[in-house]
PDB file of N, CA, C and O in Angstrom, chain B, residues numbered from 101:
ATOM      1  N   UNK B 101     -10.248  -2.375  -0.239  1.00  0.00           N
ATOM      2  CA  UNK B 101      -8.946  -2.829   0.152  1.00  0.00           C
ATOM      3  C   UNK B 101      -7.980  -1.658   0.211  1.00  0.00           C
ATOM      4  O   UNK B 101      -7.094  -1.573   1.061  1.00  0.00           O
ATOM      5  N   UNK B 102      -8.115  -1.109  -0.371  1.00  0.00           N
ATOM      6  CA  UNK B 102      -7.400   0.229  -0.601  1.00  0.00           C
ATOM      7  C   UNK B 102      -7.738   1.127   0.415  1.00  0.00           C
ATOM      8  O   UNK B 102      -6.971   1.164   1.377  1.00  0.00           O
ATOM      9  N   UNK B 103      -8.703   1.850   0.416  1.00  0.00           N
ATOM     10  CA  UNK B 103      -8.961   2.678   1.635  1.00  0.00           C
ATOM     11  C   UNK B 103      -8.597   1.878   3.046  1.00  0.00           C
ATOM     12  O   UNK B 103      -8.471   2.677   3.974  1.00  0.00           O
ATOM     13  N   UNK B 104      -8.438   0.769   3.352  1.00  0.00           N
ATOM     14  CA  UNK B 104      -7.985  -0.077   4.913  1.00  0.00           C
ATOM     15  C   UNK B 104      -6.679  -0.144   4.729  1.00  0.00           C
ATOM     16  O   UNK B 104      -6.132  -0.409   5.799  1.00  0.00           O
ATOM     17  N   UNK B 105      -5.408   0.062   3.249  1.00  0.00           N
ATOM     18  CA  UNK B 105      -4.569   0.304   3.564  1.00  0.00           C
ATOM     19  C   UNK B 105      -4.160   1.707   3.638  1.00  0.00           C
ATOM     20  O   UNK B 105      -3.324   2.040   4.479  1.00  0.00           O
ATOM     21  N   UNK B 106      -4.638   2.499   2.891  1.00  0.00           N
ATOM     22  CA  UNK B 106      -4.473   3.766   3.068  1.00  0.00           C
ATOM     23  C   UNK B 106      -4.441   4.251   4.698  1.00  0.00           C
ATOM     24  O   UNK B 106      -3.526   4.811   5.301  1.00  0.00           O
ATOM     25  N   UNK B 107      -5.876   3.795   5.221  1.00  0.00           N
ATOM     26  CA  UNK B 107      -6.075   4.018   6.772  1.00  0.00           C
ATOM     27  C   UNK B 107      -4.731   3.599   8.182  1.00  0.00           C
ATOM     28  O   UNK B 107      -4.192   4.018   9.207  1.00  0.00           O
ATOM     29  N   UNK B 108      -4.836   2.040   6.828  1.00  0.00           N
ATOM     30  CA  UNK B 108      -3.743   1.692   7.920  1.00  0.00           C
ATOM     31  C   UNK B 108      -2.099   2.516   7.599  1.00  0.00           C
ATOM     32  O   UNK B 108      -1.297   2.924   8.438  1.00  0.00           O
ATOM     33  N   UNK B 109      -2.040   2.542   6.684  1.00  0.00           N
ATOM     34  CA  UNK B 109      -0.508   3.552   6.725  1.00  0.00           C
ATOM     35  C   UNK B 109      -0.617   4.975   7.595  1.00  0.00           C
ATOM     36  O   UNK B 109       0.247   5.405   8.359  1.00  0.00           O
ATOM     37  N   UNK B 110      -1.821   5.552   7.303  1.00  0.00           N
ATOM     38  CA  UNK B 110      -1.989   7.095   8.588  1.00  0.00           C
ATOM     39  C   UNK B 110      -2.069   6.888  10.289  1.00  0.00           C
ATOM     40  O   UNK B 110      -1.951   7.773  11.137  1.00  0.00           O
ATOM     41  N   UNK B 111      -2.296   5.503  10.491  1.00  0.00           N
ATOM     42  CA  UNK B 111      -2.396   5.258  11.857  1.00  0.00           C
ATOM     43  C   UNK B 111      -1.193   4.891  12.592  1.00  0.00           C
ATOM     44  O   UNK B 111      -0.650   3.878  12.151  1.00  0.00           O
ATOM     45  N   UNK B 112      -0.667   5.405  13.530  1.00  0.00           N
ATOM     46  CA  UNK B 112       0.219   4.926  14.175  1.00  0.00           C
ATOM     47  C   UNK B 112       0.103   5.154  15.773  1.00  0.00           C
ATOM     48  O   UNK B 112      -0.171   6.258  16.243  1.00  0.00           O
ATOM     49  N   UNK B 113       0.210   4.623  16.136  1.00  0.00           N
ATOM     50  CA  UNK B 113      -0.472   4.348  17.816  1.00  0.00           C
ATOM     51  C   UNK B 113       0.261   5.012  18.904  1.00  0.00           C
ATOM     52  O   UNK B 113       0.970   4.372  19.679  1.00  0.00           O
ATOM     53  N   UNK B 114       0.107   6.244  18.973  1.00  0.00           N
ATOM     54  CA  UNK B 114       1.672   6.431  20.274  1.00  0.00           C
ATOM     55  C   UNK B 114       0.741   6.995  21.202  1.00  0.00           C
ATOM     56  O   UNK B 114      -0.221   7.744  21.030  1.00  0.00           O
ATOM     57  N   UNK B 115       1.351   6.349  22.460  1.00  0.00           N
ATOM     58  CA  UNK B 115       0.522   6.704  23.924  1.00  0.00           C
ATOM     59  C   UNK B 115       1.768   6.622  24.705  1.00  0.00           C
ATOM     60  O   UNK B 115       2.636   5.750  24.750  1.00  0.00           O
ATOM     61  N   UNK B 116       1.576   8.246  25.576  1.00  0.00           N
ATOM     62  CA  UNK B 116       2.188   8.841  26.705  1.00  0.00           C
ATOM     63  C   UNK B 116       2.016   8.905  27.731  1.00  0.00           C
ATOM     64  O   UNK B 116       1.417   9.957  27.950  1.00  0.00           O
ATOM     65  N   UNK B 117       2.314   7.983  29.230  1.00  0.00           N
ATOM     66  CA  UNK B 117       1.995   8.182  30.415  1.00  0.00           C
ATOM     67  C   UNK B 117       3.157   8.601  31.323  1.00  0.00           C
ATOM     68  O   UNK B 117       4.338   8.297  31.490  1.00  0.00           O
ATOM     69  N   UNK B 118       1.841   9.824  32.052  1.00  0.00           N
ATOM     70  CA  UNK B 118       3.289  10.354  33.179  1.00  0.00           C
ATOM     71  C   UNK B 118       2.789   9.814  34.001  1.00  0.00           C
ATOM     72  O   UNK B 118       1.569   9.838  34.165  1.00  0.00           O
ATOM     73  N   UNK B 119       3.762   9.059  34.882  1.00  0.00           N
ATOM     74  CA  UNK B 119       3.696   8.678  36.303  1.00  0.00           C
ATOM     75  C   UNK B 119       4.306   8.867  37.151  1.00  0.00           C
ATOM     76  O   UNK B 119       4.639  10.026  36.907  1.00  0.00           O
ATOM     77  N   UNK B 120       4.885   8.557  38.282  1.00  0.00           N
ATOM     78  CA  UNK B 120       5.040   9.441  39.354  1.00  0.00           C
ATOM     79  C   UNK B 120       6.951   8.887  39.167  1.00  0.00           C
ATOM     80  O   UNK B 120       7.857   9.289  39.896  1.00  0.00           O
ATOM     81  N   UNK B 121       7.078   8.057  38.179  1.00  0.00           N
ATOM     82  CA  UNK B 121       8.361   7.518  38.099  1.00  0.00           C
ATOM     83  C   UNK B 121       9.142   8.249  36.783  1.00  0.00           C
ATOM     84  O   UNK B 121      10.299   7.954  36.484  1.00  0.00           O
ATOM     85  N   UNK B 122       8.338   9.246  36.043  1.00  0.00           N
ATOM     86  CA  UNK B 122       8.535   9.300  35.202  1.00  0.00           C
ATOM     87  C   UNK B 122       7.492   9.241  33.822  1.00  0.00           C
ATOM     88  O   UNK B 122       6.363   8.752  33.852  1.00  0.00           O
ATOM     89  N   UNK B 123       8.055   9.771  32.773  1.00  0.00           N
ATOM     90  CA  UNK B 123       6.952   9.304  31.329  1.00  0.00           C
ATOM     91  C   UNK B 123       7.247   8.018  30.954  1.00  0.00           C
ATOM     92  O   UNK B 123       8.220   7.492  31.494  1.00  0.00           O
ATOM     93  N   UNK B 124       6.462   7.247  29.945  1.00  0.00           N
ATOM     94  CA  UNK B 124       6.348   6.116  29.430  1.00  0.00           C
ATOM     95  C   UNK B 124       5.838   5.974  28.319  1.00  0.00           C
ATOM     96  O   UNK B 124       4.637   5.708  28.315  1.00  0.00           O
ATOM     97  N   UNK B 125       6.536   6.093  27.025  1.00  0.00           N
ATOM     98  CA  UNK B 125       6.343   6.412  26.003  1.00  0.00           C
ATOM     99  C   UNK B 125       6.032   4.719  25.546  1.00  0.00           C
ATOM    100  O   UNK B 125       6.745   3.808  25.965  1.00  0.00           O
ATOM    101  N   UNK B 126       5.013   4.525  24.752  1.00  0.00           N
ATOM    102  CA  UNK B 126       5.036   2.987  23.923  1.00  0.00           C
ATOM    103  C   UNK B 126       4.488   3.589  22.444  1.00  0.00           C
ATOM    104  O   UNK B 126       3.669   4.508  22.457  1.00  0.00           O
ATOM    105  N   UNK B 127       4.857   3.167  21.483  1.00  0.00           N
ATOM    106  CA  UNK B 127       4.743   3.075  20.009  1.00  0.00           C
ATOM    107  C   UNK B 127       4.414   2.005  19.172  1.00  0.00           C
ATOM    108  O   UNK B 127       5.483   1.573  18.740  1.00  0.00           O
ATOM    109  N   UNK B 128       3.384   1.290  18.674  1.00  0.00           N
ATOM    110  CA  UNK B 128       3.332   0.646  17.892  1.00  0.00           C
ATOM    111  C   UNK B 128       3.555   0.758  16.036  1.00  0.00           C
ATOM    112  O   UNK B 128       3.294   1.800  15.434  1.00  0.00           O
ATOM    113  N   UNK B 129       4.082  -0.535  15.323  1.00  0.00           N
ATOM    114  CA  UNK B 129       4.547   0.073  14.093  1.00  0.00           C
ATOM    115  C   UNK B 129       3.143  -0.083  13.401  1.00  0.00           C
ATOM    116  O   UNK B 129       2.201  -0.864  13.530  1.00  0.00           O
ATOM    117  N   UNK B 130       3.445   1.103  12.540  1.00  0.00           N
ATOM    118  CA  UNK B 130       2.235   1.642  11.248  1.00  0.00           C
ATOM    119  C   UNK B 130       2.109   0.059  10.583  1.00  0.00           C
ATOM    120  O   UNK B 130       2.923  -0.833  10.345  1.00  0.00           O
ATOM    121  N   UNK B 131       0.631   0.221  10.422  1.00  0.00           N
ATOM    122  CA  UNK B 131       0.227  -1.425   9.672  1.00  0.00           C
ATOM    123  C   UNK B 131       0.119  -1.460   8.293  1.00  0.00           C
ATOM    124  O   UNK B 131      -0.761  -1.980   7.607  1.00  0.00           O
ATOM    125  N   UNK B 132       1.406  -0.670   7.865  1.00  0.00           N
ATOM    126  CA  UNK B 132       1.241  -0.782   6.309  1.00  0.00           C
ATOM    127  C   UNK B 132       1.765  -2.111   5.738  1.00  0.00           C
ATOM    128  O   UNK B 132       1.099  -2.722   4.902  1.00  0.00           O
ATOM    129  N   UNK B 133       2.831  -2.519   6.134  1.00  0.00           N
ATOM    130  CA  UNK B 133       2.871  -3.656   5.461  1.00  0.00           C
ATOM    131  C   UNK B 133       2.391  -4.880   5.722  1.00  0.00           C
ATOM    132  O   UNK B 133       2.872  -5.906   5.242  1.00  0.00           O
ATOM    133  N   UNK B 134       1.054  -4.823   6.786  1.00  0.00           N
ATOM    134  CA  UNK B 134       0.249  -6.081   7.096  1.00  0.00           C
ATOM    135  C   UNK B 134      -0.348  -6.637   5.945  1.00  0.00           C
ATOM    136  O   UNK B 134      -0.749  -7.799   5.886  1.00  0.00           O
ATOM    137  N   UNK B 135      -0.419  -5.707   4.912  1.00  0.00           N
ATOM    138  CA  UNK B 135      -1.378  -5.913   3.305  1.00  0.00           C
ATOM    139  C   UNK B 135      -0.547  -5.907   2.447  1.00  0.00           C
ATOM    140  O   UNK B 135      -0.890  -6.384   1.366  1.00  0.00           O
ATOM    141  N   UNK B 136       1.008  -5.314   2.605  1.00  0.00           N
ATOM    142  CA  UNK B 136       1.381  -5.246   1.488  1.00  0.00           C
ATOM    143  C   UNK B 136       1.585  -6.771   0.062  1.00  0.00           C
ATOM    144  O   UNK B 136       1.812  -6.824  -1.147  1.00  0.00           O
ATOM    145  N   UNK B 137       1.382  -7.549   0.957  1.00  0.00           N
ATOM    146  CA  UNK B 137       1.615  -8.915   0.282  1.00  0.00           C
ATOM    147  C   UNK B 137       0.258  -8.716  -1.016  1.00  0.00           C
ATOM    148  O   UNK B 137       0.218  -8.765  -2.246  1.00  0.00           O
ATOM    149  N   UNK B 138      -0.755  -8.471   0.126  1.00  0.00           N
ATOM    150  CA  UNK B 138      -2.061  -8.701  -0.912  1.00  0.00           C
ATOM    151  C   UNK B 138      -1.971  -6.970  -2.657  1.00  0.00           C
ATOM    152  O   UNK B 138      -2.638  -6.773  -3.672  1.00  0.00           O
ATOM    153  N   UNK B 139      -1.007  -6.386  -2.123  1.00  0.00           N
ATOM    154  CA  UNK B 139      -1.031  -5.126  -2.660  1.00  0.00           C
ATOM    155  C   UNK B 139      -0.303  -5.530  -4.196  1.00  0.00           C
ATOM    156  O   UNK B 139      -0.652  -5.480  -5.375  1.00  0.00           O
ATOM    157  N   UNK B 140       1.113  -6.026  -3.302  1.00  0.00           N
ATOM    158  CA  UNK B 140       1.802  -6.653  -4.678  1.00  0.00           C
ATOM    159  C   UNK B 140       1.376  -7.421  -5.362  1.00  0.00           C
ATOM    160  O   UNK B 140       1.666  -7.162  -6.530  1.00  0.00           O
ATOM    161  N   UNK B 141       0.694  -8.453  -5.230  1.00  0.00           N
ATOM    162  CA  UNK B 141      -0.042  -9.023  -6.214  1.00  0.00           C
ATOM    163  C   UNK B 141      -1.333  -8.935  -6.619  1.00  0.00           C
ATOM    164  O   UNK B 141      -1.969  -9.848  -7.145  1.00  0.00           O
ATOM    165  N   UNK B 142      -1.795  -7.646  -6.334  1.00  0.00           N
ATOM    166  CA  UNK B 142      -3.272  -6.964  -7.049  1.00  0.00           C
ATOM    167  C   UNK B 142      -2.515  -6.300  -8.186  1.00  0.00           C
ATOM    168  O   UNK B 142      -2.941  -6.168  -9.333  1.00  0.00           O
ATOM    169  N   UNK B 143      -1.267  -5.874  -7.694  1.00  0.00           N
ATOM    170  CA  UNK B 143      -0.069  -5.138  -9.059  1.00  0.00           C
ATOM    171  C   UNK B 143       0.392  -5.691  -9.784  1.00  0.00           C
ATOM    172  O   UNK B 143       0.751  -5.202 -10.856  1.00  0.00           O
ATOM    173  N   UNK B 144       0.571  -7.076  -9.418  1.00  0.00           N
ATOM    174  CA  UNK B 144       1.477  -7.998 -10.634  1.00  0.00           C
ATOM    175  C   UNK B 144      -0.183  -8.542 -11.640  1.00  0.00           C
ATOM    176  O   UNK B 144      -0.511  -8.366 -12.814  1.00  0.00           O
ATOM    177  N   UNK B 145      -0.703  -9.061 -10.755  1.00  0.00           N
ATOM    178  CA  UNK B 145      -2.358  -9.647 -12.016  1.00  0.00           C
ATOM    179  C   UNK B 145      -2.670  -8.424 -12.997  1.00  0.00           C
ATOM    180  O   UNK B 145      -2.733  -8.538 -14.221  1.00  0.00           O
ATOM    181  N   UNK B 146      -2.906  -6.928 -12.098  1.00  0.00           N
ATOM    182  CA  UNK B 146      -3.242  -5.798 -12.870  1.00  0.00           C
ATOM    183  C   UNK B 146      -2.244  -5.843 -14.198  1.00  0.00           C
ATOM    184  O   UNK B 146      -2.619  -6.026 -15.356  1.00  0.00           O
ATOM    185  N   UNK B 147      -0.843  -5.623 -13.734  1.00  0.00           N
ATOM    186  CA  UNK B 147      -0.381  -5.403 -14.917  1.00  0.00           C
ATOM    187  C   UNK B 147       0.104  -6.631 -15.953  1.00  0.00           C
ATOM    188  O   UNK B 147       0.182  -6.426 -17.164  1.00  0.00           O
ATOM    189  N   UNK B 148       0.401  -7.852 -15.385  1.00  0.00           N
ATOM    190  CA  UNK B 148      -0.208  -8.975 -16.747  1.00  0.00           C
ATOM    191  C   UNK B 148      -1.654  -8.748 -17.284  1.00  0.00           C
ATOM    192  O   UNK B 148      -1.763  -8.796 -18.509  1.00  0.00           O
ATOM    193  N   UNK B 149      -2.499  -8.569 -16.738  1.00  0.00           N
ATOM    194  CA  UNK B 149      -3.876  -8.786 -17.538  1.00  0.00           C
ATOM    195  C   UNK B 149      -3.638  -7.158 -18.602  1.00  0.00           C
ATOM    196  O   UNK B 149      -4.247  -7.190 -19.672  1.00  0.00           O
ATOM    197  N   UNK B 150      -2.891  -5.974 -18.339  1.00  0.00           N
ATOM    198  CA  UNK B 150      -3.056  -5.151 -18.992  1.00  0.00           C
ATOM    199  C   UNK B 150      -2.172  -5.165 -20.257  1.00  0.00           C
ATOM    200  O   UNK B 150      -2.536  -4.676 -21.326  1.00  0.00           O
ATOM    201  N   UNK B 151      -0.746  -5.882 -20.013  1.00  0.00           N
ATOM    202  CA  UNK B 151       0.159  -6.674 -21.018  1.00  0.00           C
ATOM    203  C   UNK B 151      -0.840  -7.959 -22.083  1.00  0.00           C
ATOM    204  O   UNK B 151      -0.643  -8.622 -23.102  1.00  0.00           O
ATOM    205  N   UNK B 152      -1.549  -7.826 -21.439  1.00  0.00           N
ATOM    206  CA  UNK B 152      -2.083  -9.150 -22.661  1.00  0.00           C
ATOM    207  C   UNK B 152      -3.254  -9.201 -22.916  1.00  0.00           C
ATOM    208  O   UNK B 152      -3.797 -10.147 -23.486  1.00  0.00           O
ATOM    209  N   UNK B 153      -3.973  -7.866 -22.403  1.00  0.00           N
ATOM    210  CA  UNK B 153      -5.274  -7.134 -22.742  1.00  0.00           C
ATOM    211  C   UNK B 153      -4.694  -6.276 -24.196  1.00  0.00           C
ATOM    212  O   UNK B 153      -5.244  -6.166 -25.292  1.00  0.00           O
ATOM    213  N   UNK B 154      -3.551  -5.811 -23.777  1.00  0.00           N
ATOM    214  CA  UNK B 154      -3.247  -4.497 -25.223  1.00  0.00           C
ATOM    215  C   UNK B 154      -2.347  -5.164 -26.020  1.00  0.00           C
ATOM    216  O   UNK B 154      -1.495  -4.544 -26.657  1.00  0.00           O
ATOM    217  N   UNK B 155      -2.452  -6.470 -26.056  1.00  0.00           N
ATOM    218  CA  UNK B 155      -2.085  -7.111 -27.515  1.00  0.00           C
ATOM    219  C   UNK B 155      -2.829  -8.128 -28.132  1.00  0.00           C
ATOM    220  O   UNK B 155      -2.442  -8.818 -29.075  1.00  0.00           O
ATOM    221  N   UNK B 156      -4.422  -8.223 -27.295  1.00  0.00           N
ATOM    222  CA  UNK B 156      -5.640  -8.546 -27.877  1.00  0.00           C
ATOM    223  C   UNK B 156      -6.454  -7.803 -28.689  1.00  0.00           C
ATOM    224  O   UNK B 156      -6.179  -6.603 -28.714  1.00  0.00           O
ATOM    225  N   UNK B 157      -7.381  -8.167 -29.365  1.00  0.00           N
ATOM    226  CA  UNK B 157      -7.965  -7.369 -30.347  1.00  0.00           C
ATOM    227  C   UNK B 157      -8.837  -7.124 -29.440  1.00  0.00           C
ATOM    228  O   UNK B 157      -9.699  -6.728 -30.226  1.00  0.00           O
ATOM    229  N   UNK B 158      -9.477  -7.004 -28.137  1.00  0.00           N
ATOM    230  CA  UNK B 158     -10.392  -6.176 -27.226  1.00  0.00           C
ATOM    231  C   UNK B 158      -9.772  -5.220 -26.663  1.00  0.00           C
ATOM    232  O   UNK B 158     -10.382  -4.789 -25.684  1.00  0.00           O
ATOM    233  N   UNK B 159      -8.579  -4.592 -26.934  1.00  0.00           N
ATOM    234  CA  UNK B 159      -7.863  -3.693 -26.247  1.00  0.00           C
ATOM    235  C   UNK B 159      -8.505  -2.434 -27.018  1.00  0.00           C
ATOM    236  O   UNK B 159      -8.342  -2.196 -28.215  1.00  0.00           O
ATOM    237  N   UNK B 160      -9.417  -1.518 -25.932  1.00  0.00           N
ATOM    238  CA  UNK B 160      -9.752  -0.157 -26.095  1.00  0.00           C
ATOM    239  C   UNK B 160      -9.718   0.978 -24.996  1.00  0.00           C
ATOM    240  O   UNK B 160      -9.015   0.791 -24.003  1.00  0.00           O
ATOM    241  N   UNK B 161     -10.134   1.648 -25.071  1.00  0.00           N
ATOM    242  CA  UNK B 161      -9.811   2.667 -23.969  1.00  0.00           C
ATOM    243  C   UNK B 161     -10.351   2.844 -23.045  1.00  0.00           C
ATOM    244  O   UNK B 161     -10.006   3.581 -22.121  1.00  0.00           O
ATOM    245  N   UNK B 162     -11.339   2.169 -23.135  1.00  0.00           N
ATOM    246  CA  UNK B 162     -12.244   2.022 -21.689  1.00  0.00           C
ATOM    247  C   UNK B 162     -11.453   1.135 -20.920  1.00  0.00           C
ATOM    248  O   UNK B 162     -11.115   1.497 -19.793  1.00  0.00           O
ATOM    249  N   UNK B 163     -11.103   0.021 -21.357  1.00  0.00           N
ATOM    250  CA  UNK B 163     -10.010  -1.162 -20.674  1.00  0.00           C
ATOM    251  C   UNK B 163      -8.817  -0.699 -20.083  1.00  0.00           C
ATOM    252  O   UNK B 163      -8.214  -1.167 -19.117  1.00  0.00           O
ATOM    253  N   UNK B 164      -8.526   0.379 -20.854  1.00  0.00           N
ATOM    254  CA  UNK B 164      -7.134   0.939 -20.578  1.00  0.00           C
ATOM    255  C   UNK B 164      -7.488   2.172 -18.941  1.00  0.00           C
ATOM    256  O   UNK B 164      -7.103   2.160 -17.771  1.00  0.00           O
ATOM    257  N   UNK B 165      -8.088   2.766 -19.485  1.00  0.00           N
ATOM    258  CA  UNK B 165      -8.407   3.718 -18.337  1.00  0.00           C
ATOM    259  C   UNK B 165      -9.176   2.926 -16.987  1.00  0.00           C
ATOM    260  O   UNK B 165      -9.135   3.485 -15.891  1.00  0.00           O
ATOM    261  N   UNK B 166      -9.845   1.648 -17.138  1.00  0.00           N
ATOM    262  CA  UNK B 166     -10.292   0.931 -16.070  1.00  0.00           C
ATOM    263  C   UNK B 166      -9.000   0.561 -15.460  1.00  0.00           C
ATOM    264  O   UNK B 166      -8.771   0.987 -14.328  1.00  0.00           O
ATOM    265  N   UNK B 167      -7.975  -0.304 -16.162  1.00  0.00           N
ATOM    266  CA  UNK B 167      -6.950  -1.037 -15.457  1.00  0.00           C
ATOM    267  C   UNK B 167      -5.515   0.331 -15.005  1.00  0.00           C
ATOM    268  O   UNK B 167      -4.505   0.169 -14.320  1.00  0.00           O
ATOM    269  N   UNK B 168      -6.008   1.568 -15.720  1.00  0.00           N
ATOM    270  CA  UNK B 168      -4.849   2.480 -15.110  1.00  0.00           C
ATOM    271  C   UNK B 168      -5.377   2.775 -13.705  1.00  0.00           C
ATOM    272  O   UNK B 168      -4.588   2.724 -12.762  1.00  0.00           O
ATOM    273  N   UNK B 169      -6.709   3.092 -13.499  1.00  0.00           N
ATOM    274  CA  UNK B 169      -7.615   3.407 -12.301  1.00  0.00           C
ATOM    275  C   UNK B 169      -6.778   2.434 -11.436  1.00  0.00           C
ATOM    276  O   UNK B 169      -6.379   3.095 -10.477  1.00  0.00           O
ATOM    277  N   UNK B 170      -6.428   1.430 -11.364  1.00  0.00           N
ATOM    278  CA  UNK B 170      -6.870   0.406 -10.488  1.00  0.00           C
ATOM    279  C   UNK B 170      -4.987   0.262 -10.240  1.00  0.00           C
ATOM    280  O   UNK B 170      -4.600   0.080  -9.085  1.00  0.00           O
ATOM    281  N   UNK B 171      -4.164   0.338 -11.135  1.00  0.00           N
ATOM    282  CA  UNK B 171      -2.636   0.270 -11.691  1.00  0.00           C
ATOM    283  C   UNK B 171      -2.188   1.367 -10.376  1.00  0.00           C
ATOM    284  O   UNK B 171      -1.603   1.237  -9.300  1.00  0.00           O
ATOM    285  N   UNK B 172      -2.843   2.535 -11.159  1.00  0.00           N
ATOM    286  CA  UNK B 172      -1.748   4.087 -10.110  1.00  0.00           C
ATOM    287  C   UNK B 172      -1.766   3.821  -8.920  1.00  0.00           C
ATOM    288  O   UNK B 172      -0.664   3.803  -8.371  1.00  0.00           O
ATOM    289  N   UNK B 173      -2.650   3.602  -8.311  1.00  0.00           N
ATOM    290  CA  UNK B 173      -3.067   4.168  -6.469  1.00  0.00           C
ATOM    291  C   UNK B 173      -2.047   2.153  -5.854  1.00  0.00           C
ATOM    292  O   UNK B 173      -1.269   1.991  -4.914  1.00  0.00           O
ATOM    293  N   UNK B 174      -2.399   1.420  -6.556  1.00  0.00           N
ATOM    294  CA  UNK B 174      -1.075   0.473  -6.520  1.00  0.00           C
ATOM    295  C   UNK B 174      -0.263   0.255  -6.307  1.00  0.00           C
ATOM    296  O   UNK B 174       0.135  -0.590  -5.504  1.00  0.00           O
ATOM    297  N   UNK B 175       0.638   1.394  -7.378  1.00  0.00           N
ATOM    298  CA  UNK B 175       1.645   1.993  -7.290  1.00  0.00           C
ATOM    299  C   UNK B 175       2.292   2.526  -6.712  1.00  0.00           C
ATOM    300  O   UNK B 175       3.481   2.355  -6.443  1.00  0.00           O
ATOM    301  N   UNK B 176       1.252   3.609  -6.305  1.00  0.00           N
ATOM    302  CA  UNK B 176       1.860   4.559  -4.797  1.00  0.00           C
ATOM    303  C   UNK B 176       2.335   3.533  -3.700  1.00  0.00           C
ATOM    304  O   UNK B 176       3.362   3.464  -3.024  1.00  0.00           O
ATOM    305  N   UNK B 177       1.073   2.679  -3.790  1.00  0.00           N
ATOM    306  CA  UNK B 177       1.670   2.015  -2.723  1.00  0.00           C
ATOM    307  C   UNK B 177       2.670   0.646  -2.102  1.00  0.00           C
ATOM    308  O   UNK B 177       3.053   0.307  -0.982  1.00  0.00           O
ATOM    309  N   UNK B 178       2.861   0.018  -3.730  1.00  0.00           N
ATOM    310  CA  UNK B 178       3.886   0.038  -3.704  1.00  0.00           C
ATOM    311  C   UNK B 178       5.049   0.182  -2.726  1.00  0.00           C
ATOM    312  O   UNK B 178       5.634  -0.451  -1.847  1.00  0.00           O
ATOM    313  N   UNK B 179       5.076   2.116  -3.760  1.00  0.00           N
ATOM    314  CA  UNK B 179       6.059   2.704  -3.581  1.00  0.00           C
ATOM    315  C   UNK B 179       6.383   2.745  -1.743  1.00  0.00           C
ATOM    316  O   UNK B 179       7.392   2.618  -1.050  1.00  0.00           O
ATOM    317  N   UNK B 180       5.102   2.965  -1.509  1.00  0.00           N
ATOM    318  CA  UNK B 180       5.041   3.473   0.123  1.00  0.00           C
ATOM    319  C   UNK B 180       5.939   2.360   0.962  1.00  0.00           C
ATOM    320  O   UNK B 180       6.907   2.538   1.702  1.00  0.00           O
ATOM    321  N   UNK B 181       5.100   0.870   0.480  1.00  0.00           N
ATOM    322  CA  UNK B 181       5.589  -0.432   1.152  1.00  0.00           C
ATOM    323  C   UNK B 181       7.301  -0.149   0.979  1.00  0.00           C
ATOM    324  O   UNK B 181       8.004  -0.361   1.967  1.00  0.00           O
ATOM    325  N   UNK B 182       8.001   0.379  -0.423  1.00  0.00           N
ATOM    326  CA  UNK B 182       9.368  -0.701  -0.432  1.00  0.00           C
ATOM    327  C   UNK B 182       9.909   0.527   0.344  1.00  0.00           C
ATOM    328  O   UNK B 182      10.867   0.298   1.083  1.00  0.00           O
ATOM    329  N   UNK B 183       9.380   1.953   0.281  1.00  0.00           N
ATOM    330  CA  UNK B 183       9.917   3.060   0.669  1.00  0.00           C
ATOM    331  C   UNK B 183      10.386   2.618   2.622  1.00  0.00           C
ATOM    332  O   UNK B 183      11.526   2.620   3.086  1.00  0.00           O
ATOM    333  N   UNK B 184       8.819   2.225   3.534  1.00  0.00           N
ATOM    334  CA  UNK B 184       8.998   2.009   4.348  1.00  0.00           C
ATOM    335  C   UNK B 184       9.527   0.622   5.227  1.00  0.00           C
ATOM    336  O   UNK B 184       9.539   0.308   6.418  1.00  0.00           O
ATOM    337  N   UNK B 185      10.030  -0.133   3.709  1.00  0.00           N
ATOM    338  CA  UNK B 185      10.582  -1.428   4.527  1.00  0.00           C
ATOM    339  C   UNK B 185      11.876  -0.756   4.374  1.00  0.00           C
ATOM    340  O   UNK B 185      12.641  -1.383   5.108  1.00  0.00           O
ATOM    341  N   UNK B 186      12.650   0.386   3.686  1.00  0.00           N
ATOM    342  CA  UNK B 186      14.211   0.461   3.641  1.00  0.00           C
ATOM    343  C   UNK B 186      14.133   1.512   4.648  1.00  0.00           C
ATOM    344  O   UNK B 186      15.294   1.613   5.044  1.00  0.00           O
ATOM    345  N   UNK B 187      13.407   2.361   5.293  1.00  0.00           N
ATOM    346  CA  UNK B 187      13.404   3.060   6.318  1.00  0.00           C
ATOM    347  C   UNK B 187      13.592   1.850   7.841  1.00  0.00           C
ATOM    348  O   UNK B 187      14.465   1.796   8.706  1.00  0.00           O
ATOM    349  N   UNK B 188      12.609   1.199   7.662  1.00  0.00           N
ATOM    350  CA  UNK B 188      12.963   0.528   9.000  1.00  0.00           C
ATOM    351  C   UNK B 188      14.319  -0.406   9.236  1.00  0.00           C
ATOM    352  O   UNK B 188      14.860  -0.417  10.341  1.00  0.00           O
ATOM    353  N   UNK B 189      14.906  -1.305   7.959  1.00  0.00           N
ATOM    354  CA  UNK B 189      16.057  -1.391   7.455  1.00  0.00           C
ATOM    355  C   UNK B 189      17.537  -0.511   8.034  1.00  0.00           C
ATOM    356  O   UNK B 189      18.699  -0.909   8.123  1.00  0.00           O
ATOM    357  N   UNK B 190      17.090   0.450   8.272  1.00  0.00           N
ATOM    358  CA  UNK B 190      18.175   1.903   8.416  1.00  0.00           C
ATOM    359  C   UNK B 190      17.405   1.878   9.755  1.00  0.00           C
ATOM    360  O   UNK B 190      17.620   2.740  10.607  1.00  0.00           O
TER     361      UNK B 190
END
C-alpha cells in the first residue's frame, strides 16, 4: 500500500503538443490523495493499538519497533497529504 502511494505521489502526467495552432499543454493532478483516506486510518488504528499495546503487560520492544516501522513512513505521509491539500487550497 505504501509503495502505490509513494508511486502515486512521484507521478504526475504532463503532456506537450505542438501543433500548427500552437502548444497544448494538459496536466493531470498527482494521485496522492486518491489513498489518503486509507493512509489516515492505517495511522489512527496504528497508533491506538500502540497506546494500548504500551499500557499492557505485552508491551516489549519488538512491539514497539514493529508498530514504529509501520507509524513513521505514515507519517510522512500524512504529512505529504495535509501538506498538499493546503498547497492546492492556495
Amino acid at each position: 500500500m505504501l509503495t502505490s502511494i509513494a508511486s502515486a505521489a512521484l507521478v504526475s502526467a504532463v503532456a506537450s503538443v505542438t501543433t500548427t495552432d500552437g502548444t497544448t499543454s494538459m496536466t493531470t493532478a498527482m494521485g496522492l490523495p486518491e489513498y489518503g483516506v486509507l493512509a489516515v486510518i492505517a495511522l489512527v488504528t496504528l497508533l491506538s493499538a500502540k497506546l494500548m499495546l504500551s499500557a499492557s503487560t505485552r508491551w516489549n520492544s519488538t512491539i514497539k519497533c514493529s508498530l514504529d516501522m509501520n507509524i513513521i513512513p505514515l507519517l510522512i505521509s500524512f504529512a505529504a497529504i495535509v501538506i498538499y491539500k493546503i498547497i492546492t487550497i492556495i
